[in-house]
N, C-alpha and C positions, 0 to 999 in steps of 0.2 A: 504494500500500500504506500502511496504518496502522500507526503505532507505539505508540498509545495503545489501550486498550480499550472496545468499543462500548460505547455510554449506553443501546443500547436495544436489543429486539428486533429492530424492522427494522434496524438498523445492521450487527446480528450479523451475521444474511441478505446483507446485502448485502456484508460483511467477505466472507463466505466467496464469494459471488455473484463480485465482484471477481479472488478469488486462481482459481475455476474450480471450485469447490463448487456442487453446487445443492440448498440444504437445503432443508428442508421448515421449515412452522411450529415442530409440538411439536421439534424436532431445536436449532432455531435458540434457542426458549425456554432450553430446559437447557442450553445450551449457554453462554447470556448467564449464568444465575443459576448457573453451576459460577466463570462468572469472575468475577462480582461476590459472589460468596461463600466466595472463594479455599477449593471444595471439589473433592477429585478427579470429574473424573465417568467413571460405568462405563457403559460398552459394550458391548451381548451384541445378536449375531444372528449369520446365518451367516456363512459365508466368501464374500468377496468382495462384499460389499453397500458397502461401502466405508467400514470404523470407523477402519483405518490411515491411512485418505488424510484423514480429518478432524484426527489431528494434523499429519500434515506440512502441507497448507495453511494448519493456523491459524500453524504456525511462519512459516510466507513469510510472510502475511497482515499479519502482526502484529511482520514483521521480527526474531523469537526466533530462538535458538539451536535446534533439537532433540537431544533427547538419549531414542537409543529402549533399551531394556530386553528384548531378546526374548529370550519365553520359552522353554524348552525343559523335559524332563525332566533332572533328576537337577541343577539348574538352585540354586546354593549360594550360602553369603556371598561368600565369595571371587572369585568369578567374577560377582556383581551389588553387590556393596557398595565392598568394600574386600580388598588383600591387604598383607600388606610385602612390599618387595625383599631377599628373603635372601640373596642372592647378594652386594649390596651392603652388606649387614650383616653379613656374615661376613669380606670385606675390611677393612672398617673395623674391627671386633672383631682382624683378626691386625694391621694396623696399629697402633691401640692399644696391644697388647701388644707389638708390635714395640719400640715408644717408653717401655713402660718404666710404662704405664697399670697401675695394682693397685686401682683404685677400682672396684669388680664396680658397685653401685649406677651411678656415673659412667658407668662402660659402658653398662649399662640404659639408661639415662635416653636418651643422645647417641644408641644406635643406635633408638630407639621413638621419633622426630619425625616431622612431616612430610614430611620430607628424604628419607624410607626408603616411604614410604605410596604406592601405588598407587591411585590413585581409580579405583572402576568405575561406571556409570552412576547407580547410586543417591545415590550421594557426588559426584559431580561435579553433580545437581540441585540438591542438597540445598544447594555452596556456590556458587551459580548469582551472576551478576553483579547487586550492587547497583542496583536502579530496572530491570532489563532481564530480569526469571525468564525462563529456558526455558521449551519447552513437553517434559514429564517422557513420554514415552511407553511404557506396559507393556503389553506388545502380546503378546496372545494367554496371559494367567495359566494360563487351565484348562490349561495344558500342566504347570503345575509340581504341587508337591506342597504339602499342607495346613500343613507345616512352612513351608518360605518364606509362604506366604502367612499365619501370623502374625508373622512378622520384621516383614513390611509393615504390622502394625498402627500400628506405632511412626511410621513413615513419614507415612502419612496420615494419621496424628489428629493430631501434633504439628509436623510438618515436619523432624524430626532423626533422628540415625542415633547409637547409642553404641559409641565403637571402646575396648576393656576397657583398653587401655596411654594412650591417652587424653583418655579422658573423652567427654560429649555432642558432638556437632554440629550446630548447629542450624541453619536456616537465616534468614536477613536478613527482616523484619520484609517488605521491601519487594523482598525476592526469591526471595520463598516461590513453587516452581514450578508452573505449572502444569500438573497432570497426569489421563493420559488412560490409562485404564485397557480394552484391549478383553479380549475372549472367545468363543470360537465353540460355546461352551454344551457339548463334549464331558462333562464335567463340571458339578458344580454346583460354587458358590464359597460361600465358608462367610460367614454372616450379617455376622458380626461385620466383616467387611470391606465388604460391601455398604453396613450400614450408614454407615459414614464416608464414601461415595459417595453424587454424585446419579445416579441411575438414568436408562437410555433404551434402550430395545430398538428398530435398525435394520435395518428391513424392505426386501425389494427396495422396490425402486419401480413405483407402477402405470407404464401404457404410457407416457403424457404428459410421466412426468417423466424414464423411460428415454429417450424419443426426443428429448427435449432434453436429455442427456448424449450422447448419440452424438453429436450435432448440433455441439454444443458440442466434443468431445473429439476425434471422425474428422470435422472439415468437409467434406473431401473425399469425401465418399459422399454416392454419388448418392442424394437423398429418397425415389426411392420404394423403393429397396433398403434405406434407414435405418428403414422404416416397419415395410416387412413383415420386415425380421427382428427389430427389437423386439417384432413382436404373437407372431411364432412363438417366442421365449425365450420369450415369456409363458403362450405354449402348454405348452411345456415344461417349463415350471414346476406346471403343475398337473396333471402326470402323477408314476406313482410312481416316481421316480428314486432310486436310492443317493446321486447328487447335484446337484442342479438346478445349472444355470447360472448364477453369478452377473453382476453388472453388469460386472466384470472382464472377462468371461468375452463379454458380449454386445457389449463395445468391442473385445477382440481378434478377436473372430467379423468384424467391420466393419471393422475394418482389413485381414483376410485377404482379404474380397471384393471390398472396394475396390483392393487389390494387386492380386485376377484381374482387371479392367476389370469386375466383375458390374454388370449394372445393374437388377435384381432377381433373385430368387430363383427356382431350379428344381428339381425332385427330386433331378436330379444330380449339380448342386453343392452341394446339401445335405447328399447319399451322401459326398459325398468330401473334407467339408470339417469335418465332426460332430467329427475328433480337434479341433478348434479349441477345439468347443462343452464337450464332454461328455469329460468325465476316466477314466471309467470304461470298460472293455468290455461289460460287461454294460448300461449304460444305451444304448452306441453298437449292442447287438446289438438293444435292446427299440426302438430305432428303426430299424425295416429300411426297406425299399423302400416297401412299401406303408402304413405309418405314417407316413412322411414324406409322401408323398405327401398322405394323410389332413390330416393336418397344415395343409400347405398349401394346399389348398382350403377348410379354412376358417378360416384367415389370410383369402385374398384376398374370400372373400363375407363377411365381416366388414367390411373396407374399402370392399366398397360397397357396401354398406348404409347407408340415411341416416343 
């Protein structure tokens, strides 16, 4: 593993190559010029293509901290920024006055430090260890609201956070964090944030580069059961699903068959193993028996085929 940050494209590639990534080119590109441009870079495509698993490997990778941010609704300063401990502020305040303390100001001052501050992921990036930035991960935005997502403007254009009792905080010239912005497009995100991003939108992957993530991820499955179940997700990917399978989704599929001893694919264990694949009832009913079947026949006359 490296501690320092790739000089080059293939370096990138081969960073993430290393930790159990398999990027692609344009992925590996943006990905060099997000970190040699110390700019966030944003992440949009579906679920499960794998936008989360590119910041925890670059954190191994690159021997960093992670520090992840997930999103949710209803999702505030408090609970991503910063809170005080009131509870501990109010001890010291009867204390104080226990002792005889009449300096209201004085009060202010000693209970509003650091001493009382709660850091929540945004503030723990932000004062990330000198020479060694985290990697910042804000994982899945389109969840929150248009309100937090201009708090964050401040974040990414500048690298600091302003707490009103005080003042800016900013972060270390040379520990400004590295961060990863993803999204699964439920939403659009608002310009203005985009822009302070470098952009990439992460697509499944064709067959070649799935069948070496399997390869690489479940080694213990057998090749030619690795093979035909990558071409059939891919089959099922370009039907009309509520939700296609993602790459997640076709590694867990591959560890389940690999657990029954499968050593390829049949109609039946297809029938009985779909909760693996497909999330949905409605996509597990629009593949019945004989769509699977379907399926699978041309799966296998595709493979031999010259």
């Amino acid at each position: 593993m490296a501690t320092s940050l790739p000089n080059s494209i293939d370096e990138t590639m081969q960073l993430l190559g290393d930790a159990g990534y398999l990027a692609d080119r344009p992925l590996a590109t943006v990905l060099y010029l997000a970190l040699k441009m110390q700019r966030p870079l944003f992440l949009e495509g579906e679920a499960g293509v794998g936008k989360t698993e590119i910041a925890k490997v670059l954190a191994m990778a690159l021997e960093r901290p992670l520090i992840r941010l997930q999103c949710y609704e209803g999702l505030d300063i408090s609970t991503a920024v910063y809170e005080w401990n009131y509870p501990a502020q109010m001890i010291a305040l009867r204390l104080a006055e226990a002792a005889g303390e009449k300096d209201r100001a004085g009060l202010e001052e000693g209970i509003y430090n650091s001493k009382y501050l709660i850091e929540r992921p945004v503030l723990q990036a932000i004062k990330g260890e000198s020479g060694k930035a985290p990697i910042f991960l804000i994982d899945e935005l389109d969840r929150t609201d248009a309100a937090f997502e201009a708090f964050l403007l401040e974040v990414l254009s500048d690298f600091q956070v302003t707490i009103p009792e005080l003042g800016t905080v900013r972060a270390a010239e040379d520990a400004k964090p590295i961060v990863i912005i993803t999204t699964n497009r439920t939403r659009e995100i608002h310009d203005a944030l985009k822009r302070r991003c470098l952009y990439h939108w992460v697509d499944y992957p064709d067959a070649q580069r799935e069948l070496q993530i399997v390869s690489l991820k479940v080694p213990n499955a057998n090749a030619r059961l690795s093979a035909e179940l990558v071409h059939y997700v891919q089959k099922l990917r370009g039907l009309d699903l509520f939700k296609v399978p993602g790459v997640a989704e076709t590694l867990d599929w591959a560890s389940a068959l690999t657990e029954l001893d499968k050593l390829a694919l049949d109609p039946e264990t297809i029938s009985d193993t779909l909760g693996v694949l497909l999330k949905y009832q409605d996509d597990i009913a629009k593949i019945g028996d004989g769509e699977a079947e379907r399926l699978l026949g041309e799966v296998r006359n595709e493979m031999e085929m010259p």
